[in-house]
N, C-alpha and C positions, 0 to 999 in steps of 0.2 A: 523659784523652783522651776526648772525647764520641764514643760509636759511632756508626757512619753512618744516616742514616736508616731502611734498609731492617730495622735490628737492630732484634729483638724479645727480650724479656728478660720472662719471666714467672715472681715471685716468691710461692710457694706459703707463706700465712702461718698458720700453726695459731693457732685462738684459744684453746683450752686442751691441756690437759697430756690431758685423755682423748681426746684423738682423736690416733690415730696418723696420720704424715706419709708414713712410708716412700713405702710403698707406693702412697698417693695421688701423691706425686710424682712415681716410677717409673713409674707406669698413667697418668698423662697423658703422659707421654714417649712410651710403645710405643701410647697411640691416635693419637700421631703417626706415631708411625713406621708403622703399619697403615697409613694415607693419604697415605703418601709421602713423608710433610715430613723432612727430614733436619735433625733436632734434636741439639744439645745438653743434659747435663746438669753439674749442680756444686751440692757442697750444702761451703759456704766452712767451715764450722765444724763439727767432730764434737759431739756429741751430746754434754753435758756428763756426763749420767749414761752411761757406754758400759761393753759388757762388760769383762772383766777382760784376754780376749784383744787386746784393743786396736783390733778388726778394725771399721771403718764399715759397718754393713751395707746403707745407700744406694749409697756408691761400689760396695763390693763385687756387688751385685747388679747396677749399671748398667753393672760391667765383665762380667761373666760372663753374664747376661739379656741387655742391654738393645747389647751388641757395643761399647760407648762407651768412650774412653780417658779417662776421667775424674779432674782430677787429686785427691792425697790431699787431704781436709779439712786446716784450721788447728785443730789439737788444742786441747781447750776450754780447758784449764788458761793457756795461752800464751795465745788470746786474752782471760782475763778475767784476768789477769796483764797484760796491754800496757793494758786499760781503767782498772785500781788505778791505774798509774804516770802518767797523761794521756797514755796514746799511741793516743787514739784513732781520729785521724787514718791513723793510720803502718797500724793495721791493717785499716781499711777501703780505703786504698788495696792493700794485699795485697789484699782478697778482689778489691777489683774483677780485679787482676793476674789471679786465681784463675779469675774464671766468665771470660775474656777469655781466656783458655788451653782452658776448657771450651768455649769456642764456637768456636774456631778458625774455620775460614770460614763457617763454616753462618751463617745469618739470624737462626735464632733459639736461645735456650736457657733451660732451667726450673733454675730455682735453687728449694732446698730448702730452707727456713727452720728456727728453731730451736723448740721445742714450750717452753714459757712454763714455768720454773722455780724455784719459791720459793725451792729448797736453794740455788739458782746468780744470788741478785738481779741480778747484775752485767750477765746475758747477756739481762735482760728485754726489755731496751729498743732491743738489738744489730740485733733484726729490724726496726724501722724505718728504724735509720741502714744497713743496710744497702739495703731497698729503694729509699730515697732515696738512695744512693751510687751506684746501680746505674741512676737511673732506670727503672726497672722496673715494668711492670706489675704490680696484686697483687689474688693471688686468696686472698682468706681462707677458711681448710677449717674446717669448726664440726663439732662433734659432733652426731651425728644421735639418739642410743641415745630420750632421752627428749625430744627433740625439737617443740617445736610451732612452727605458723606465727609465733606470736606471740614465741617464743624464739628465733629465729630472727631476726628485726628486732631485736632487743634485742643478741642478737652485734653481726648488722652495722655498730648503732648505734654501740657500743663499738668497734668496729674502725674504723673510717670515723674517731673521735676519735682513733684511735691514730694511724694510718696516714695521713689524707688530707689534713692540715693544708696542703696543695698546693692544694686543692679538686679534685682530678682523682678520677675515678668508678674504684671497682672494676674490672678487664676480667672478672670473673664470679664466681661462686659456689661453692664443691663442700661437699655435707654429706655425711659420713660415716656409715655404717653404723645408717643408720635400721632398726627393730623391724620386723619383719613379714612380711619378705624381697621380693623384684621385687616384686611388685603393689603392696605397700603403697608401697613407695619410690616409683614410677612415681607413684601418688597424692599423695605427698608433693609430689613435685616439681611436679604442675599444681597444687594448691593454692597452693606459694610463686610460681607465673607469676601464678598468677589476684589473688595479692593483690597483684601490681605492684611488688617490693619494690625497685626499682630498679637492679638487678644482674641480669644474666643467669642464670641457675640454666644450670651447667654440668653439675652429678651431683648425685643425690642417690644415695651408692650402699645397699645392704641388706647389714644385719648376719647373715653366714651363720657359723651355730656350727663349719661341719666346715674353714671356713677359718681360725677360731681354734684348732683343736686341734694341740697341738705335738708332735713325736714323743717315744716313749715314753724313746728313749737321752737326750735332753734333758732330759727330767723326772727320770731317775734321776740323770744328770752334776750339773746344778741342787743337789739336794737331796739328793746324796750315798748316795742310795739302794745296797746292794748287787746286783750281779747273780749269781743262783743259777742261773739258764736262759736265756740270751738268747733262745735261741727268732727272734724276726720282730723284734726290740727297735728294730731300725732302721726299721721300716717303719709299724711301731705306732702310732696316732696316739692322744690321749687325747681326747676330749670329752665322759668322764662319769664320777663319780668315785662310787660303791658305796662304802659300810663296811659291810663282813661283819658286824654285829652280833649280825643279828637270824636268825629260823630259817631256813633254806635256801628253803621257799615264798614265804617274802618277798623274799631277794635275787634269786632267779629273776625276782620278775616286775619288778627294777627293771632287768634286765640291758638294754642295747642296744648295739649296734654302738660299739665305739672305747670301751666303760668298763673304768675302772682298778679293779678289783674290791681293795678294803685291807682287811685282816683278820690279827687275831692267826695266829699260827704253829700253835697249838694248836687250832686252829679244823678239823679238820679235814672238818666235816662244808660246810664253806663253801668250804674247798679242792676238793673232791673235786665240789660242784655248780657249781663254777665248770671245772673243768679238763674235767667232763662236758659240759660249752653249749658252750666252743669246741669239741671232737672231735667237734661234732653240728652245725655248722657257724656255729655267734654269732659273728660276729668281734670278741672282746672284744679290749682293749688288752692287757690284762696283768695280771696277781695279785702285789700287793707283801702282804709277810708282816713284822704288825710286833712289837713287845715285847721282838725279841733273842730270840724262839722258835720254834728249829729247827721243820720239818715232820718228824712222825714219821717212821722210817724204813722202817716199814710201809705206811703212807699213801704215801711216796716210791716205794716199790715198785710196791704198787699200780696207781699213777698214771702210774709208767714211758712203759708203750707210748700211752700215752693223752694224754701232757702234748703232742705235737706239735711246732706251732712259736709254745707260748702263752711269752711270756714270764714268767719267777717274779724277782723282786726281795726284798731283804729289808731290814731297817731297826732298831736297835735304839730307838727310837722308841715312844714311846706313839702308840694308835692317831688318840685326839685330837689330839696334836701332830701326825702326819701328816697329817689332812686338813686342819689350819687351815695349816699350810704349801702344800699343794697348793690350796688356796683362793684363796692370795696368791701364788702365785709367777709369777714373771716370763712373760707368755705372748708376748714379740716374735719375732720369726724367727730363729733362729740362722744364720749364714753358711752351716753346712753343710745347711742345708733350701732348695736350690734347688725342690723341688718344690712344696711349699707358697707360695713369694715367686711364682712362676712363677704359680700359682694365680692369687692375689691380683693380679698384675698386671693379670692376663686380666678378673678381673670387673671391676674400677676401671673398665678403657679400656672395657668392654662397656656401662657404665652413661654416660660420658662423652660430651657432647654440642662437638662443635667449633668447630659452623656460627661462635656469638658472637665466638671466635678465629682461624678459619682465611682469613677474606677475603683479609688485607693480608698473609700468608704465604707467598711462594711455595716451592712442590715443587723439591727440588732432591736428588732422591739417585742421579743420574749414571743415570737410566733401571733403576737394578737393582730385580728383584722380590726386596724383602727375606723372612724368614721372617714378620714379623707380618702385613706386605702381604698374601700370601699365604695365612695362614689366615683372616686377617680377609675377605678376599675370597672366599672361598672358602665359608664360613658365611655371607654376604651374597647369594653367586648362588644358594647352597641352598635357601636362604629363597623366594629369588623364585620358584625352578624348582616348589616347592610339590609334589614328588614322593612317589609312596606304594612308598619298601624294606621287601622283607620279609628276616625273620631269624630264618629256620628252626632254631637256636639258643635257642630262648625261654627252656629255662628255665634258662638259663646266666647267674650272677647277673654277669660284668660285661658280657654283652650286654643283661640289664633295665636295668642302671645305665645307659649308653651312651643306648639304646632311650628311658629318661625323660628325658634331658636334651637330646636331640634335640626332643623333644617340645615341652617347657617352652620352650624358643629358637626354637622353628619351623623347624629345621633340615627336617626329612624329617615326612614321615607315616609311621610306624614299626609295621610288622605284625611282634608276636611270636606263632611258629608253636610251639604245643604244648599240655598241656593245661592249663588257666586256674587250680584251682586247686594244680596243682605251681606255677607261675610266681608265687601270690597269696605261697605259703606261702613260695619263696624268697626274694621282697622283703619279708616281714616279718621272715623271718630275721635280712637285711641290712641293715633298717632303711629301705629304701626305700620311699613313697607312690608309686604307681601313678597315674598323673594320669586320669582319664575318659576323656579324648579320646584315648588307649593304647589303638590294638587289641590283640585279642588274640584268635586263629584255632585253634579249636579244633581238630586237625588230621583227627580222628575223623570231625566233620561235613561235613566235605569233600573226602574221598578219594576217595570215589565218585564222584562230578560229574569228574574229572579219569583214571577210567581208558580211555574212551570215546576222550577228543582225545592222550590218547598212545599209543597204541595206530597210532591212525592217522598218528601224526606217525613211527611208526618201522617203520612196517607194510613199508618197504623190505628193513624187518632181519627181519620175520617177527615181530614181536613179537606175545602172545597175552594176552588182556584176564587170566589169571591171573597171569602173567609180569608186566604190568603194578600189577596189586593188589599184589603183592610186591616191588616195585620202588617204590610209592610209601609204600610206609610208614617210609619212610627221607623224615625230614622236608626235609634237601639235594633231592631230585628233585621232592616232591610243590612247594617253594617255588620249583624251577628249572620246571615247569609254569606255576605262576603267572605267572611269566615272561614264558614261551612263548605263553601268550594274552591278553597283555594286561590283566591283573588287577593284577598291580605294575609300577613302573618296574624296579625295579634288585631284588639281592640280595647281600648280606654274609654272608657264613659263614666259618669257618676257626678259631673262637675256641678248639675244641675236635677239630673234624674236620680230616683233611689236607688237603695241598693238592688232591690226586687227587679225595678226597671230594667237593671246590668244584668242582673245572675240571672233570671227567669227566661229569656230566650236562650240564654248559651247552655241550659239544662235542659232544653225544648231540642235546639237544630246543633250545639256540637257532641253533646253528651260529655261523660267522664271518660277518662283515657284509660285503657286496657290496664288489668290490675288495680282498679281504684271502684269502691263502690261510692263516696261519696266526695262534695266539693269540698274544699275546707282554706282556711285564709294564713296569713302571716303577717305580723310587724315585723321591718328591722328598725332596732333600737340604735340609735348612733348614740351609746352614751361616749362621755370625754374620752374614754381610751380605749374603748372596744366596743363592738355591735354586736348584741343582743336578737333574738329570734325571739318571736313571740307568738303563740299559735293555741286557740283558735281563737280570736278576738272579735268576730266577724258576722260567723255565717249559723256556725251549729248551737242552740240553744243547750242542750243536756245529752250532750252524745254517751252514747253504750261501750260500754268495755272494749268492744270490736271499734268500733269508730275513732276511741280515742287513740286505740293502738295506731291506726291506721292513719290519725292525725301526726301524730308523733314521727312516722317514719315518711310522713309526705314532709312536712316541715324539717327532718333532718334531711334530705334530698335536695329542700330549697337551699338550707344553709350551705350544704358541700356547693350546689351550682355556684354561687355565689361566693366560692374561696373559703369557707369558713368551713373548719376541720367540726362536725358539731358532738357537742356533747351533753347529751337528754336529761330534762330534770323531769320527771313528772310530778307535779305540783301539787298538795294537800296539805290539809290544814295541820298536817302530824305528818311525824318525820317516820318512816321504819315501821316497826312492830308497837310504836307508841300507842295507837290509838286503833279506834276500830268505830265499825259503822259503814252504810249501804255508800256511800260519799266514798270514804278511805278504801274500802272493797274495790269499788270500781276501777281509782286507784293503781292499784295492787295488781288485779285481773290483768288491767290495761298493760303495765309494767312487761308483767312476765310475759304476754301473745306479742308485745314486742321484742323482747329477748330470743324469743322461738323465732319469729319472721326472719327478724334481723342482726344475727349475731357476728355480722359487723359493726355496730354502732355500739358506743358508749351509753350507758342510759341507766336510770336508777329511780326509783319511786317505791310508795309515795314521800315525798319528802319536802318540806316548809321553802318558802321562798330564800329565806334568811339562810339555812343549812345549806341551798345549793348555789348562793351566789357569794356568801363572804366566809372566807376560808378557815378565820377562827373559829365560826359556829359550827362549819360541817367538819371540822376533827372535832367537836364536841358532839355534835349529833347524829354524825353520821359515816364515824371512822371507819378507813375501810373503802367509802363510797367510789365510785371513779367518777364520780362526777363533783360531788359535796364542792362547793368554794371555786368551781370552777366553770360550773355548767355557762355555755352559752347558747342554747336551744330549749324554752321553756314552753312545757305543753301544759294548759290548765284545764280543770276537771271541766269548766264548764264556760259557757257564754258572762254570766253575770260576772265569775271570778275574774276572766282573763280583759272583757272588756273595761272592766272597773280600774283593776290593776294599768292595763295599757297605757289608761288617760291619767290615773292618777302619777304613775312616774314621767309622763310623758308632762303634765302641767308641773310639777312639784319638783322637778329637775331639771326643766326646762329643756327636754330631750329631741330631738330631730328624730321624724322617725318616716320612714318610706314605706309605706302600703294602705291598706291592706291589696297582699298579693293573692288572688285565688293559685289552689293548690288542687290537682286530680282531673281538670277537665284535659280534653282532646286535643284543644287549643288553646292558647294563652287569651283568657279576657279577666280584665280587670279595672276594681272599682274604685273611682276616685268618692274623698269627701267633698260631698257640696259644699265645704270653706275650704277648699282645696287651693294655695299658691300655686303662682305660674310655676316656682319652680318645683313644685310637689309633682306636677304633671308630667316635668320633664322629667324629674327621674322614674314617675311611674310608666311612661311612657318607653324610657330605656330598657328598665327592670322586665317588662313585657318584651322588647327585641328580645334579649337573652333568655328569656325564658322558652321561645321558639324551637331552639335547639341549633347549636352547631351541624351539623350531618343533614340539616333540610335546605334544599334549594330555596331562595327568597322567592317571596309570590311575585306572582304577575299580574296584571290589571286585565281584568276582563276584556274581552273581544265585542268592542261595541258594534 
């Protein structure tokens, strides 16, 4: 059956075995879904050579990532088994069946092709008769590693004979992890515009080594390694492989960030300098001990309180045969590394250009702000807003980390507060380059110039220019200053200090912003196919009728800044007229002073979590409601309710979620979790540019 015209089908064709598809396929999907397009995906055929577990790890990711009901592959063995016997027909009409179930109503859907396989002749040729089955568009993915203009037209070439015996053009290009990282790739790709190579250049993306490293538990499961420590063994990443050989001055200075330090058992003088650079903060991967030779059990002792959370593995293995294993081994995603594919996804869609594909596209995903929508967006108004956060946390290594990658992206202008070279010496620890254009605010050189204007900013309190010098050597107030006059936009802290630490000077020196009597917070929930608000999870323990109203319409304020049309549920334990009591009252109270304030807004209370998110309950509970089954801006009666709530869908869903944002002050400050990711920083980091305001000039740095 020929699909209707408006069907778009773009077929992702690898032209060699070294370039991985996964994940190119998967990262053109979610830079759809970032711009709205409500895409399918389908990759017809598993992967001939696949793990032992059986597990797709394209479906598997587009079910768990990407929100997609994706159906199973045609297991390779059955389709080159139905091609031996002449049924090649019979199985190309299954796939078609296949991406046709994948695409269900949507417009469009990216089918995953198969990576070219000598072991597997059979399935050589499968990717043509496929995208010819499918009439599909096709985008051949070439490897970038060694790359030139000139190699590059020689694929094409080759491909265009494979593929286009139609005579119909390419719909565009994508080359694979080009050498050099962003800038060179960027360069890559206006060379291949500039030589007109008659394809659209969609990506050229850059080969980043810290997204090839696999975790440590894989490498040992892999290659059978023993665990003597697990230590961090899950978190572990490897991307540099040390043998202990040589004398301890030497391995030292090979040591960086994520190395698998390999070394005889007996080795002890190699043991004991490597378990000494992790406890001194290196974050190596991990120490595998080979030969089948125990660590002495003096050295063990020793080493006790000091080994941490370094992982020890052991092996009885020659040291050579372990590394030429670790050389070769398998470096693909495993199922269970959501976080690394997640990664990967991210950079793909980051380097992905549209515009050549999206014209004849239409947006169709029923008006929701999905989660990539939303961070994609969100790092995009950052950009524009060109605001200067400080993060009086400097030399806190995943606030550097965080701090450089905002930098590199153009998210923020990022002031780290402390002194230059504690913060030099923890990014070489970590492994991290410092980029130039990194401030970095020595805090020493500027405390003076700032006890004058707080002084007089609190002189209502009596405060006294000593009292001040002491109060600003706490780098949270001297950064909540800068603030206060206009020197930075916004401010981040929390990564290490509490929450009190954050909000108590910015309630002191910015105050609440006109119209707001008090602070109050927000979650955004990234659940799988839409983001959720959540408000007040944070700050106010038992807020007042007046308060919660006043939560309600700060938090519907956040959600419109942020693209989302919102619509109020206020939350209780009873839906309507059901129940009653000082709890449901309050409720109630809150409902209506919002309905008066703001009868622009959507909003409805009180009414059960259940009735305002799932649509069958609220035509049972609450027909009628304009919100029932639809809400996505949820205010709770109280602190216990909505912080309980927060973590339990946030652990029990496995939810992403970005904040807490404060809501009501003068200025944008806002509080991280002390277990806070690097990349938690950066988008609270962003979320903070935008919250600045479009119509304010960006700060300017002080006149030293």
């Amino acid at each position: 059956m020929t699909p209707k015209p408006s069907y778009r089908t773009f077929f992702l064709a690898p032209t060699s075995s070294q370039q991985g598809i996964s994940s190119v396929a998967l990262g053109l999907v979610r830079a759809f879904q970032r711009e709205g397009y409500d895409v399918g995906f389908a990759k017809p055929v598993a992967d001939p050579e696949a793990y032992p577990d059986g597990l797709d790890r394209s479906v598997h990711f587009a079910r768990t990532l990407l929100g997609l009901n994706t159906p199973d592959p045609i297991p390779a063995e059955r389709a080159e088994e139905m091609i031996r016997t002449g049924n090649l027909f019979t199985l190309l009409e299954e796939i078609v069946e296949l991406v046709e179930e994948a695409r269900g109503n949507r417009s469009m859907v990216i089918v995953e092709g198969l990576l070219p396989s000598t072991t597997h002749p059979l399935t050589i040729d499968l990717d043509i008769a496929m995208g010819r089955s499918l009439s599909a568009e096709i985008i051949p993915v070439v490897p970038g590693l060694d790359a030139t203009v000139k190699s590059i037209v020689g694929d094409l070439a080759d491909a265009q004979h494979r593929f286009l015996a139609e005579g119909r053009p390419f719909a565009g290009l994508i080359v694979g992890r080009a050498r050099g990282g962003d800038a060179k790739a960027e360069e890559f790709a206006k060379a291949l515009e500039a030589a007109k190579i008659g394809v659209p250049v969609l990506a050229v993306t850059s080969d980043e080594p810290a997204l090839n490293a696999p975790r440590l538990i894989d490498v040992a499961s892999d290659l059978g390694f023993g665990i003597l420590r697990p230590g961090d063994i899950k978190k572990a990443r490897v991307g540099e492989i040390v043998i202990g050989a040589r004398s301890p001055d030497k391995v030292v200075k090979a040591l960086k960030p994520g190395t698998l330090v390999v070394t005889p058992g007996d080795r002890s003088d190699i043991i004991i300098t490597t378990t000494l650079a992790r406890s001194s903060g290196m974050p190596i991967a991990g120490l595998l001990l080979t030969c089948d030779e125990p660590m002495a059990p003096s050295i063990s002792e020793f080493l006790s309180p000091r080994f941490g959370d370094l992982p020890v593995l052991t092996t009885e293995l020659q040291t050579y045969d372990v590394a030429v294993r670790l050389n070769s081994m398998d470096r693909r995603v495993r199922h269970e590394d959501a976080e690394r594919m997640e990664k990967l996804l991210e950079h793909v869609a980051d380097h992905i250009n549209l515009a050549p594909l999206a014209p004849a596209t239409a947006r169709s995903n029923g008006g929701l702000m999905t989660p990539p929508m939303f961070r994609h967006r969100m790092i995009q108004e950052a950009r524009a807003a060109n605001r200067r956060i400080v993060l009086p946390e400097g030399d806190e290594p995943r606030t550097i980390k965080a701090a450089v990658i905002c930098t590199q992206k153009r998210i923020a202008r990022c002031v780290l507060v402390g002194d230059p070279k504690a913060i030099q010496d923890v990014a070489t620890m970590h492994g991290i380059e410092l980029p130039p254009e990194l401030e970095i605010l020595d805090p020493v050189k500027v405390r003076g110039s700032y006890v004058a204007p707080m002084v007089e900013l609190r002189k209502a309190k009596g405060l006294t220019p000593p009292q001040a010098e002491a109060q600003l050597e706490d780098n949270v107030v001297l950064a909540t200053m800068m603030l206060a006059l206009g020197h930075v936009d916004g401010l981040v802290s929390g990564a290490v200090h509490t929450t009190a630490s954050t909000v108590r000077p910015a309630l002191q020196l910015i105050k609440t912003a006109p119209g707001n009597s008090i602070v109050s917070s927000v979650f955004f929930m990234l659940m799988p196919d839409q983001v959720l608000v959540y408000g007040d999870c944070a700050i106010n323990p038992d807020p007042s009728a007046d308060e919660l109203a006043e939560i309600a319409c700060q938090s519907a304020d956040s959600a419109r800044s942020f693209g989302i049309d919102p619509r109020v549920a206020m939350i209780s334990y009873s839906t309507g007229t059901s129940g009653s009591g000082t709890d449901v009252d309050k409720v109630r109270e809150a409902t209506l002073k919002v309905m008066e304030r703001r009868p622009d807004l959507l909003v409805d209370g009180p009414i059960q979590y259940d009735a305002a998110s799932v649509e069958s309950v609220g035509k049972q509970k609450a027909p009628g409601s304009p919100v029932a089954g639809h809400a996505n801006v949820f205010v709770f009666p109280d602190l216990n309710t909505g912080n309980t709530t927060y973590k339990a869908v946030q652990r029990s869903a496995n939810v992403v979620s970005v904040g807490p944002m404060l809501q009501g002050l003068r200025k944008p400050v806002n509080d991280l979790s002390r277990g806070a990711l690097v990349d938690d920083i950066v988008y609270t980091i962003a979320l903070t540019a935008i919250q600045v305001g479009q119509n304010e000039q960006p700060a300017r740095a002080a006149a030293e």
